[in-house]
C-alpha positions in Angstrom: -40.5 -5.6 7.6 -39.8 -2.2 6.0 -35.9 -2.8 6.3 -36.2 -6.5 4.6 -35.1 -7.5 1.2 -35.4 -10.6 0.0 -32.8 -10.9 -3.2 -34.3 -14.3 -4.9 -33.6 -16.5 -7.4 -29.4 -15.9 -8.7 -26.6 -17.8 -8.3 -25.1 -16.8 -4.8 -21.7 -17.0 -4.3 -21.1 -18.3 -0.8 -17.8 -18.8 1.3 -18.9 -22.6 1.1 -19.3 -22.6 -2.5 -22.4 -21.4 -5.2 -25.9 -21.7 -4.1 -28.4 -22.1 -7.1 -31.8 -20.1 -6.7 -30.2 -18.5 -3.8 -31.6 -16.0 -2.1 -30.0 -13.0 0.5 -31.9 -11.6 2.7 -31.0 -7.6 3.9 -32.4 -6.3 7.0 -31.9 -3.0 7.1 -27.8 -2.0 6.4 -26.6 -6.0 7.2 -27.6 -9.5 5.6 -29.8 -11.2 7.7 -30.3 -15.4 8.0 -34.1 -14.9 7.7 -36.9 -12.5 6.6 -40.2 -11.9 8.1 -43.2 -13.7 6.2 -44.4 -11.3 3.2 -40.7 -9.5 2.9 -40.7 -7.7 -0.3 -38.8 -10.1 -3.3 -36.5 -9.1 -6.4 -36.3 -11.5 -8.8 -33.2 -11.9 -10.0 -33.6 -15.0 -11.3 -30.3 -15.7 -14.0 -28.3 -13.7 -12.3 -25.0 -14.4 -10.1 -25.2 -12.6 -6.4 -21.7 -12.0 -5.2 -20.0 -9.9 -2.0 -19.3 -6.2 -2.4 -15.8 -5.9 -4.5 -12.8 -4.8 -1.9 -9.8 -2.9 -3.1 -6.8 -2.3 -1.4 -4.9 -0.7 -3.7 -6.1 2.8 -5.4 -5.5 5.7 -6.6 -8.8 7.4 -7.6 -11.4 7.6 -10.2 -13.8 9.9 -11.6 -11.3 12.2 -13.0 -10.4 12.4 -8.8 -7.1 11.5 -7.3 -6.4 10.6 -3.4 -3.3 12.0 -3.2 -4.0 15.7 -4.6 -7.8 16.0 -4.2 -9.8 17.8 -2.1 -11.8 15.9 0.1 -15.1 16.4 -2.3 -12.7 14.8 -4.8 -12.1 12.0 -3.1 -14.8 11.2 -2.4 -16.0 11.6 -6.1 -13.3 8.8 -6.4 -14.9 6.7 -3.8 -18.4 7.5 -5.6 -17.0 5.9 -9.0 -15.6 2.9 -7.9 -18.8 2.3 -6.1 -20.7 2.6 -9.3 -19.0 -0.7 -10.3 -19.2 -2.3 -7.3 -16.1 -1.6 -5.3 -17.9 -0.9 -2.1 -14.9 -1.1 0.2 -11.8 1.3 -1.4 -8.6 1.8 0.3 -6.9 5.4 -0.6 -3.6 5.3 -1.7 -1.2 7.8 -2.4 1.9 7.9 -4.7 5.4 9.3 -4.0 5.4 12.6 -2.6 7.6 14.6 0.1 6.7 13.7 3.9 5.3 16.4 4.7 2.7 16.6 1.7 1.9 12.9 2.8 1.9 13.5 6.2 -0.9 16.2 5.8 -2.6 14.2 3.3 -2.8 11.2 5.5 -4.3 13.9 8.4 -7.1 14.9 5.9 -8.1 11.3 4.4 -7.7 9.7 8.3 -11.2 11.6 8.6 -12.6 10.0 5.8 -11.1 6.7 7.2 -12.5 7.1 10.5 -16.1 8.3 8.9 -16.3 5.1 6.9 -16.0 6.3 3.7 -12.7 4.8 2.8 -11.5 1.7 4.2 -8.0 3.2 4.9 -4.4 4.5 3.8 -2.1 2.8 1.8 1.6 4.2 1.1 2.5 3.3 -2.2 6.3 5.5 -1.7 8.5 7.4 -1.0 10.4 4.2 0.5 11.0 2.7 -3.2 14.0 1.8 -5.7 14.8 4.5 -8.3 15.5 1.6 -10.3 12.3 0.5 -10.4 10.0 3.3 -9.7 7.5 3.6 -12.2 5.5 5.8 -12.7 7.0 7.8 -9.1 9.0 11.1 -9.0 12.8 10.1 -8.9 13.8 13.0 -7.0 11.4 12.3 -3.8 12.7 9.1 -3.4 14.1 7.9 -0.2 15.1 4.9 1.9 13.5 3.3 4.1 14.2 5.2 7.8 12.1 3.2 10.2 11.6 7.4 11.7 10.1 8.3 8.4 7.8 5.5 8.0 6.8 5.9 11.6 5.7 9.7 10.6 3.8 8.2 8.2 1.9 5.4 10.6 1.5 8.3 13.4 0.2 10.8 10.3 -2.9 8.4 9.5 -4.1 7.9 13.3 -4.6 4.3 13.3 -6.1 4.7 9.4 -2.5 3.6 7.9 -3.6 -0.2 6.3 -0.2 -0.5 3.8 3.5 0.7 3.4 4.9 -0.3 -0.1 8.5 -0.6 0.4 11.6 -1.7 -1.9 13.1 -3.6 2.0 16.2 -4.0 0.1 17.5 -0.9 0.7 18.6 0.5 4.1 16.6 0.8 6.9 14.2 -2.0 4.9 13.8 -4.6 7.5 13.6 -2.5 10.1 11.1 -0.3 8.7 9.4 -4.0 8.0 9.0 -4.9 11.2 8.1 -1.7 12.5 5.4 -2.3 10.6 4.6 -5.6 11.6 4.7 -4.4 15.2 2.0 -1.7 14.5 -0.4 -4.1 12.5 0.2 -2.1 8.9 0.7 -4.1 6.3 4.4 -4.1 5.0 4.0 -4.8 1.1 7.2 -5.5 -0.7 7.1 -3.4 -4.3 8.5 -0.8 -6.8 11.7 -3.3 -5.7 15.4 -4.3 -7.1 15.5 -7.0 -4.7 17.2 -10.4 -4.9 15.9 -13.7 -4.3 17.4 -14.0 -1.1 16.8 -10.2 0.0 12.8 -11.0 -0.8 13.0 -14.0 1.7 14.7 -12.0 4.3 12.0 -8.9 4.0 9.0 -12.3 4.8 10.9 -13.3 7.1 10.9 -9.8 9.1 7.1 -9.7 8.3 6.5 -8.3 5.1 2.7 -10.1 3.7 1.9 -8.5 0.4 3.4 -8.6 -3.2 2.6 -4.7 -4.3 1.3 -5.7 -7.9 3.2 -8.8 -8.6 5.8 -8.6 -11.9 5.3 -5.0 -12.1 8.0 -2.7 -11.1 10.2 -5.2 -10.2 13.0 -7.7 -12.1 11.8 -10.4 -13.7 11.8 -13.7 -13.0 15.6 -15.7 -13.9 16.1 -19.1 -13.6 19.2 -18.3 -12.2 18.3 -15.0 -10.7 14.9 -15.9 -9.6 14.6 -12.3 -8.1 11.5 -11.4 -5.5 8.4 -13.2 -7.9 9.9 -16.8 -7.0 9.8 -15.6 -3.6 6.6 -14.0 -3.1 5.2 -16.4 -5.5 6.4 -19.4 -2.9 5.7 -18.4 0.4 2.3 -19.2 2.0 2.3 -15.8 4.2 2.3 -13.5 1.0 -0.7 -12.3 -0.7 0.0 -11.2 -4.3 -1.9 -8.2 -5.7 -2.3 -8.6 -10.0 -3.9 -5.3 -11.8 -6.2 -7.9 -14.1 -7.0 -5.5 -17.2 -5.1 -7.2 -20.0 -2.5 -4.1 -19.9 0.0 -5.1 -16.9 0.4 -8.7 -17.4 -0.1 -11.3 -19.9 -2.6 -13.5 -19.6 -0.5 -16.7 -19.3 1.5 -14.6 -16.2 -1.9 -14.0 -14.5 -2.3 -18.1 -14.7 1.2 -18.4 -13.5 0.6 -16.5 -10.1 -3.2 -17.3 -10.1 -2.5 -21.3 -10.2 1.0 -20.8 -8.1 -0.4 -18.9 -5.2 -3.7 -20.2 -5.3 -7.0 -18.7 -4.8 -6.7 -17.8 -1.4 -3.5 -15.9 -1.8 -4.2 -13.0 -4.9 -5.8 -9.9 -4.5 -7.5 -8.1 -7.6 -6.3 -4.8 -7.6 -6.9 -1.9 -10.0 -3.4 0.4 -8.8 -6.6 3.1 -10.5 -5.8 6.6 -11.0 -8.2 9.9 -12.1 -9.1 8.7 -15.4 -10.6 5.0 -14.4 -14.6 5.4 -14.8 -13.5 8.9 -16.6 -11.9 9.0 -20.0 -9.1 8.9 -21.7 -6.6 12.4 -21.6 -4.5 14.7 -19.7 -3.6 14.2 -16.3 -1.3 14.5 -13.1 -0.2 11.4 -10.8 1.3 13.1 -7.7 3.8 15.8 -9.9 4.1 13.7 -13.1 2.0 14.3 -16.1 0.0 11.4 -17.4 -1.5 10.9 -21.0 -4.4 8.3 -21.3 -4.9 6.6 -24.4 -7.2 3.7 -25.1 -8.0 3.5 -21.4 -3.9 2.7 -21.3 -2.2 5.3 -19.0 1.1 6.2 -19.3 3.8 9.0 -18.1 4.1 11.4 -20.9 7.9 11.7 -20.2 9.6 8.1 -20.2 6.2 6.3 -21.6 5.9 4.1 -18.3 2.8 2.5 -17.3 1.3 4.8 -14.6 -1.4 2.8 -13.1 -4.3 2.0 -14.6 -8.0 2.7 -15.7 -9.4 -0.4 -14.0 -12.7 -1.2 -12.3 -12.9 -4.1 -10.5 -16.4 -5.5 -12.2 -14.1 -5.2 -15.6 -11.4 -7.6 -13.6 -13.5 -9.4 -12.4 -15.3 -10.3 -16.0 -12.0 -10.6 -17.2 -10.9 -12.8 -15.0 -14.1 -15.9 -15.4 -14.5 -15.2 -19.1 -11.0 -14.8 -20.7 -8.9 -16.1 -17.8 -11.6 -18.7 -17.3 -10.7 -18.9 -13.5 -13.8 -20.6 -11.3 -16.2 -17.9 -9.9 -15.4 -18.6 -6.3 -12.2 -18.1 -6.6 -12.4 -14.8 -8.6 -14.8 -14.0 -5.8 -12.3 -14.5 -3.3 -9.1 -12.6 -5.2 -11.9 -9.4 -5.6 -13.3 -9.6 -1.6 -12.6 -11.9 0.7 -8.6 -12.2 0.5 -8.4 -8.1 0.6 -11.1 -8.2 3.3 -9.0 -10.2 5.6 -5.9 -8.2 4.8 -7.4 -5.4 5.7 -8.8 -6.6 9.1 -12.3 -6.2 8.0 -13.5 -9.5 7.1 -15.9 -9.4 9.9 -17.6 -6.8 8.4 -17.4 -7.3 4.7 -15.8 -9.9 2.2 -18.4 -12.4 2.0 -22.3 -12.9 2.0 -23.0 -14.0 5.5 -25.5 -12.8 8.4 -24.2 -10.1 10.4 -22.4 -8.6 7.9 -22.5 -5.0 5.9 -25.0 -6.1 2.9 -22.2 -4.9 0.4 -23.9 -6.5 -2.4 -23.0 -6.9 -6.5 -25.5 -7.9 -8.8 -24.0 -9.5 -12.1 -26.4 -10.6 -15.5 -25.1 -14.2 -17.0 -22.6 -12.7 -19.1 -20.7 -11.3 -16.0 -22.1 -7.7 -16.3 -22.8 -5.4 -14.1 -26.2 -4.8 -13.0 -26.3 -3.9 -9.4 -24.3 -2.6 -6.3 -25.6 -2.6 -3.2 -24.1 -0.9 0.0 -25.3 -1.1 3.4 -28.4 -2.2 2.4 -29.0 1.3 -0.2 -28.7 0.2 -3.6 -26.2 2.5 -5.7 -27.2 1.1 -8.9 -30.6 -0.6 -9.0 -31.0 -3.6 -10.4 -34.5 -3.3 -11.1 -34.3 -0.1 -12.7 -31.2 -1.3 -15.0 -33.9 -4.2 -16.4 -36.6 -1.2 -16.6 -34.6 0.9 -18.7 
């Protein structure tokens, strides 16, 4: 009985829908279906009790980045996001040359295989110049199925996600290798056409790397890659929700589009999210953070962002007034399943890791449980 909790009382998001004066039970690291008479109680009565926030696309926090740290710096990183409620963080790592990444992926494979991150996602080299963001121009380079395969054999089984612009050469090759070695191929940082986008599906690609950003917009003669990726029922659409990347009303286009059970909440985070604003590096370009905004100091492009997913997901019910579940479902269960880890995270059922978030009626943060330890208390938040 020592390893029960009983959390009583919220509003528990379930896959089947909201439970009113819910209650989960832990039992030790997982959610169990029942708890022993006399289990210890929290009452968190007013409160909403939703799954552990999953994010597959990131590039630190904490003042930490993933793809210069050391490995106490990453996981610093990991330590932040946790802190508001990401419980299940995929590392990735911005344009660098292969055999930086390749020793980077070595390192953070570790962490992968320890638990501590969920997995490696390449967000470059294999990107357009004409679209690269907040990526160093000169490390650049197509898409040779060889290189990307370095990059796959690098992680040891830890690579989740190649970001690729497929319309260049070697694209739908390197797509399918991909495909063939169950990494996701995510189409971004892309000058691709309409018909070049459908192509790159077709071969297997299944995510939109941050959909509108970093990529042309969308023509109603040139509809360009968002009409595709927007269209297709085997894409799943990333947005970075923080009112900097997109409008509001193109949120609602691709939320409402898509549907629920196609977006993923991302944050794209880099060192400064949970940090401050200020100086720093992303990969070898230097960064200035202003307002939580963070841009390249040479060229003024967005370069990720400052993001938490409890501030998306806020965001997202109380400006973007989208239902809870399906907010729930963009923030942890769609990334869960993309990631192959569904069965162990993603949603609030028995057997699974009790990844836990604890939210107050206005959508605030209040708790985060992870395998059954609580990383911010909910009780001691109402004590202080």
């Amino acid at each position: 009985m020592a390893d029960h909790k009983v959390l009583a009382g919220a509003h528990v998001v379930l896959p089947t829908g909201i439970v009113e004066n819910g209650r989960v039970i832990v039992d030790g690291g997982r959610i169990a279906g029942s708890a022993p008479e006399g289990a210890p109680s929290i009452d968190l009565t007013g409160h909403w009790i939703v799954p552990g926030f999953v994010d597959m696309h990131n590039h630190g926090g904490g003042g930490a980045s993933f793809t210069s740290g050391t490995v106490d710096d990453v996981l610093k990183g990991v330590h932040t996001h946790r802190l508001h409620g990401t419980t299940t963080v995929v590392a990735s790592f911005v344009t660098g040359e292969m055999d930086f990444l390749t020793q980077r992926a070595g390192l953070l494979s570790e962490l992968a295989e320890q638990g501590d991150i969920a997995g490696l996602h390449f967000e470059g080299p294999f990107i357009s110049p004409c679209r690269k963001g907040a990526h160093d121009e000169t490390l650049l380079r197509a898409p040779d199925p060889a290189d990307v395969r370095k990059l796959i054999d690098a992680g040891r089984g830890q690579a989740r996600m190649v970001t690729l612009a497929t319309e260049l050469p070697g694209g739908l090759d390197s797509v399918r290798l991909l495909a063939e070695h169950g990494v996701i191929a995510a189409i971004g940082h892309t000058d691709a056409t309409y018909e070049q986008t459908v192509a790159a599906i077709d071969a297997g690609a299944t995510v939109a790397t941050h959909l509108f950003n970093a990529m042309p917009a969308l023509g109603h003669r040139t509809p360009g890659p968002i009409a595709a990726l927007l269209e297709d029922e085997r894409i799943t659409v990333e947005l970075i929700n923080d009112g900097t990347h997109l409008h509001p009303a193109a949120l609602e286009l691709a939320f409402h589009h898509a549907g629920a059970d196609r977006v993923a909440f991302i944050t794209d985070a880099m060192d400064a999210a949970g940090f401050g604003d200020g100086s720093y590096m992303l990969g070898s370009l230097a960064v200035e953070v202003k307002d939580s905004v963070a841009r390249l100091v040479e060229g003024g492009s967005i370069a990720g962002s400052t993001l938490t997913l409890d501030r998306a997901f806020k965001r997202a019910v109380t400006i973007d007034r989208l239902p809870v579940e399906s907010v729930v479902q963009a923030l942890s269960a769609n990334p869960a399943r993309l990631l192959g880890a569904y069965d162990r995270v993603g949603s609030l059922e028995p057997g699974k890791d009790a990844d836990i978030v604890v939210l107050d009626a206005e959508f605030g943060l209040k708790g985060v449980m992870r395998k059954g330890e609580w990383i911010v208390d909910p009780t001691a938040a109402a004590a202080a």
